[in-house]
N, C-alpha and C positions, 0 to 999 in steps of 0.2 A: 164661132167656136171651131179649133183646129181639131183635128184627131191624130194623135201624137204616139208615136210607135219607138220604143226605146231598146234599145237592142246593149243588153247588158246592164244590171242593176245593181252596180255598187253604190257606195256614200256619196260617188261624185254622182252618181246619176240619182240618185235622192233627191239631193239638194235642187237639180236641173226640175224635178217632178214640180217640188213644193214651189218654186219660181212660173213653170205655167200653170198648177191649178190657182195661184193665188191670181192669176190671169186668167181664170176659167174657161182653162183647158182641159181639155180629155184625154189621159193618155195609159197609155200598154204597156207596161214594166214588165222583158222579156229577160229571161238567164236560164242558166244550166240547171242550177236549185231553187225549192221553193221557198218562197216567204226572203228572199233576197232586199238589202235596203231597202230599194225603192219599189219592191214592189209593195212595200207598209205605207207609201202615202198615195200610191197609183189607182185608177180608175179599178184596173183589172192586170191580169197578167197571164203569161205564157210560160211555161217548162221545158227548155227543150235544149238542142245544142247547136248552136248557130253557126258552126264549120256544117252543118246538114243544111245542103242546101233544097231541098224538099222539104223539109221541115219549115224553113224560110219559108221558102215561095207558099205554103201550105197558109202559113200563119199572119202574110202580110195579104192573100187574097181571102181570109177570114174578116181580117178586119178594116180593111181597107182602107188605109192610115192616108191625110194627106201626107204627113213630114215620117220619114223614119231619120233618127238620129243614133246614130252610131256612140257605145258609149266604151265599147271594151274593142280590144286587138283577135279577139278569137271568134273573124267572122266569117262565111263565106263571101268576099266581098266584092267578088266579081258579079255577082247577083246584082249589086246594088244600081250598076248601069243599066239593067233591065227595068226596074224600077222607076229609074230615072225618066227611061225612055217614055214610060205608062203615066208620066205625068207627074209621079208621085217628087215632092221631095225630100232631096239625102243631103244633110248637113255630113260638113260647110258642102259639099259635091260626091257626086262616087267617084270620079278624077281623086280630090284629096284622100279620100280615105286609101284608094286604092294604092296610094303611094305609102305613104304615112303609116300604116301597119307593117310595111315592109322594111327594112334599115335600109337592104339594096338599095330599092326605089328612090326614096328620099335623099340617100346619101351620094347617090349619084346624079342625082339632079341637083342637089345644091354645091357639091365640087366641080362635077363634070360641064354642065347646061350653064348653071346661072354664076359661077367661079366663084362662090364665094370659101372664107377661109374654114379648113374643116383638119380634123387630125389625117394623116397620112393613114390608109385604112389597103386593106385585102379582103376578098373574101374566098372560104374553103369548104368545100364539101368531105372531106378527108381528112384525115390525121396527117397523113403523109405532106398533104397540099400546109395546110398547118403549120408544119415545121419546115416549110421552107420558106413563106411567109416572113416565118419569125425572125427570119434569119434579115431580112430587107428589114422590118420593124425595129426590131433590138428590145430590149427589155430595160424597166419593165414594158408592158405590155396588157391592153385590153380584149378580151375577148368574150361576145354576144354570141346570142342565136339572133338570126336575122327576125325573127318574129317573137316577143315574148312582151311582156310587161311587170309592171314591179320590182325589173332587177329579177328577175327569175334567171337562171343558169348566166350570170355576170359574173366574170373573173377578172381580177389582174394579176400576171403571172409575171413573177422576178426571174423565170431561169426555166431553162429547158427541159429540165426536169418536171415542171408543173404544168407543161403543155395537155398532156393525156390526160388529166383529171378533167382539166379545165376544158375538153374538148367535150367532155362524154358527159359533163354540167351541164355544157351550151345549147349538147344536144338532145337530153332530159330536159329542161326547160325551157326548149322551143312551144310555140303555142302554134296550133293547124299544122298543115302537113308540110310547110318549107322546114325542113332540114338542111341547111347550110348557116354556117357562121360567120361574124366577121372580126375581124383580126384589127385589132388600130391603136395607133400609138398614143402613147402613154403622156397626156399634156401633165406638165407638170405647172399645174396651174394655183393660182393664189387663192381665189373663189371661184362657184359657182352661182348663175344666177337663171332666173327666169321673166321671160318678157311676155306676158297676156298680151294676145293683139289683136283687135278687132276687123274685121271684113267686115263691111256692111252690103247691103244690096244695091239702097240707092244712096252713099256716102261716103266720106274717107277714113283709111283706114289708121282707125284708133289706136293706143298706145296707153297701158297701166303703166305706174310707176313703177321701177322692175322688181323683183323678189331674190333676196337670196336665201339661198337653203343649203342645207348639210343632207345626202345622199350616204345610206350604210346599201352596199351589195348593189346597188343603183336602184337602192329604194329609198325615196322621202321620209327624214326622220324628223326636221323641223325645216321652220320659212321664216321668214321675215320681210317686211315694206315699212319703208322703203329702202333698198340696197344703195346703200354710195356707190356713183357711178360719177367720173369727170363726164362733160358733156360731147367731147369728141369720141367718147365709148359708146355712149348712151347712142348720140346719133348715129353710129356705124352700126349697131345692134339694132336699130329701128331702121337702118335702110336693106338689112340681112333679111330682120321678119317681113318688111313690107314686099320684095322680093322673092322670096320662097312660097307666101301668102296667094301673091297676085299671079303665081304662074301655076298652084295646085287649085288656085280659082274656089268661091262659095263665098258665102255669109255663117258666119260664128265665131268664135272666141275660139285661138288657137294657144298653147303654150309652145314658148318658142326657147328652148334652154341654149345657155352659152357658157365657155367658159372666161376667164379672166386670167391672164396670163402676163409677166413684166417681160418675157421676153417673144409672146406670139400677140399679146395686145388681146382682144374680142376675137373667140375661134364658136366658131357655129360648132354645137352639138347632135339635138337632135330637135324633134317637134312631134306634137300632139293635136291632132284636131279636132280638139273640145277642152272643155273646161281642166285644168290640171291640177296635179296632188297638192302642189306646194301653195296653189291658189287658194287651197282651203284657209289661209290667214287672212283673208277680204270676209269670211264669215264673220270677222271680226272687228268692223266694221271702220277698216281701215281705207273704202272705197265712198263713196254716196252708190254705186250700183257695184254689189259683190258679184264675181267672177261668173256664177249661173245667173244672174238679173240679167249681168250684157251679152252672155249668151243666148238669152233666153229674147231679148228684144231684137238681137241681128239677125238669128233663126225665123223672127215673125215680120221681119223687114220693119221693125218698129223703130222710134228716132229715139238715139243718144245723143243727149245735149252736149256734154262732156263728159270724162270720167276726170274725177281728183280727189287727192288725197286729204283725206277728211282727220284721220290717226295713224298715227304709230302705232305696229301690231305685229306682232310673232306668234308662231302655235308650233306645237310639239305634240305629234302623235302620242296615242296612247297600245301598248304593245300587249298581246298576252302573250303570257307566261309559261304556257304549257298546253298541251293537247290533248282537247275532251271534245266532247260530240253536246256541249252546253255551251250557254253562255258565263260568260263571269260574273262574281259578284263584284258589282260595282260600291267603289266610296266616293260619292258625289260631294260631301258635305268641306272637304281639305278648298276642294277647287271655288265651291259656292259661297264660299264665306269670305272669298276674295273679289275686294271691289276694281271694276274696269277686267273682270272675269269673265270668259263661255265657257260653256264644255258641252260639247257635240258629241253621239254616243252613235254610233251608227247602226245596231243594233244586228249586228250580223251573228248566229246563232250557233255557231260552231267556233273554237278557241284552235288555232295554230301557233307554234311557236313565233313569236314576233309579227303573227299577225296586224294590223293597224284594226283596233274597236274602236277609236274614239280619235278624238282632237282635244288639247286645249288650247283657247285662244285667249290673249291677254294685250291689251290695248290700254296707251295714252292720249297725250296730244300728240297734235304732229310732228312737233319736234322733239317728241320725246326720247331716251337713249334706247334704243333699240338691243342696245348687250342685256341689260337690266332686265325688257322684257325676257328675249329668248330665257335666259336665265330664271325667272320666276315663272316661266310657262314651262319648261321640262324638267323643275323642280314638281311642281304640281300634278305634269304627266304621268310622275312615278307613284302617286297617291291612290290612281282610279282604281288599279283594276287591285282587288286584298290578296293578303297571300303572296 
């Protein structure tokens, strides 16, 4: 038995939970609030703020995890090389993470280092720096905090005018203490998609069938598997991840986003390492092993025979409505009365406006139309939460 340290517990790190205790593991569901998703199926758990890095060190030499597994962007994460050093393991590496929470880092190693194709980008600590940027850019235009998640302070700005909002956004929802943005052009692209890809420790690296998804604010609003992809796409987007993967080095399950474009072809986005939002459609058992199983066996150097696609499967978050210090009352019966139906509830105890509480996931065969799903899965999404 491993002793398993989890650093951040939303619904995606739940699910990662319920994957090693069904492997009976022992793990530490750690966050900022108490009673967080995973800390309801976890061994035990910690309260604290994980940009503190004393609080860290505090609570990893409490418990003194073999594996810590990063699950959130708001970490102190330079720590984690120390860690490393003491033996302990840091999925997929503290290398990856350290990159990977950063836009900088990542986006500069996969333009700069490995040349792969990515939007023409800036970055500005200024307003001033900003508008001059934009001027190389042209509009419209994208602009981030270089640390954040969920789409937090994400804008696109059509006009000069809407620079100053969008700056004082990016820089309200930056997450830890990098304060600087970044600036990058505006693909004008047809889809977007996402490619799960596996590191292994001792094996090659794996490849889901890819996902596409619809992003509101650069936050996941639904998914779908499998995305139509011709296969000179697909292989250039598996030689992007396998690339970025093999040089931020580790074992895990990375989401690797791209876009899709008639006149840029496959442009690298951005990446995540660990299990991703729009992954949560393999809960629907559109994998033989969903997105936290093959995490969860790369992380323990365990053998994946294959991954393939078993259904056709779409899911559409479910949002609340409004802002209270409870949860909502949920209508489960709209979604459960529907056959080739899930609905995941993630149990987070506070309501934000458009929060993500839930998933619906809705599945055929494998060749089934995949419109039809999405469609009958964020007709249904709209049922859960009353009111």
């Amino acid at each position: 038995m491993k002793k398993i340290l989890l650093l951040g517990s939303g619904e995606l790190g739940k699910e990662f939970v319920i994957a090693a205790k069904r492997a009976g593991q022992y793990v530490i569901a750690c966050d900022r609030y108490a009673n967080a998703p995973a800390m309801q199926v976890a061994d035990e758990s910690e309260v604290f703020s994980m940009l503190d890095g004393d609080a860290l060190d505090k609570v990893v030499k409490k418990h003194q995890p073999d594996i810590i597994v990063p699950e959130i962007e708001a970490i102190r994460t330079e720590r984690l090389f120390d860690f490393e050093k003491e033996g302990i393991q840091v999925v997929p590496s503290a290398r990856a993470v350290n990159f990977t929470m950063n836009r900088k880092a990542i986006r500069d190693l996969a333009a700069k280092e490995l040349g792969l194709k990515t939007a023409k980008y800036f970055y500005a600590k200024t307003l001033d720096e900003l508008k001059e940027h934009s001027k190389e850019i042209g509009f419209p235009c994208v602009i981030k905090p270089l640390m954040s998640s969920s789409g937090h302070g994400q804008s696109i700005v059509k006009s000069a005018d809407e620079l100053e909002t969008a700056f004082n956004a990016a820089m309200e929802g930056s997450r830890g203490d990098v304060k600087e943005i970044i600036i990058e052009e505006f693909i004008h692209f047809d889809s977007e998609f996402t490619l799960l890809t596996v590191t292994q420790k001792d094996g090659p690296t794996l490849f889901c069938p890819p996902i596409g998804h619809v992003q509101k604010s650069g936050d996941y609003r639904e998914s779908w598997q499998p995305f139509a992809l011709s296969e000179a796409d697909l292989k250039e987007a598996q030689h992007m991840a396998e690339a970025v993967t093999k040089a931020l080095t580790g074992a895990g399950i990375w989401g690797v986003e791209f876009f899709l474009s008639r006149d840029k072809g496959v442009v690298f986005s951005e990446l995540s390492p660990r299990p991703h939002d729009t992954g949560m459609v393999t809960l629907g058992h559109t994998l033989n092993l969903n997105e936290f199983e093959l995490h969860f066996r790369a992380v323990m150097g365990l053998p994946i025979p294959a991954i393939h696609l078993e259904h056709a499967g779409a899911s559409a978050v479910v949002l609340a409505k409004e802002e209270a210090s409870h949860e909502p009352e949920y209508n489960m019966l709209d979604v459960l009365k529907e056959d080739y139906t899930r609905l995941r509830i993630f149990g987070k105890q506070e309501q934000h406006v458009n929060r993500r509480m839930g998933v619906v996931l809705c599945y055929g065969d494998a060749d089934a139309d995949t419109t039809a799903l999405r469609d009958k899965a964020k007709r249904l999404a709209e049922t859960v939460i009353k009111g």
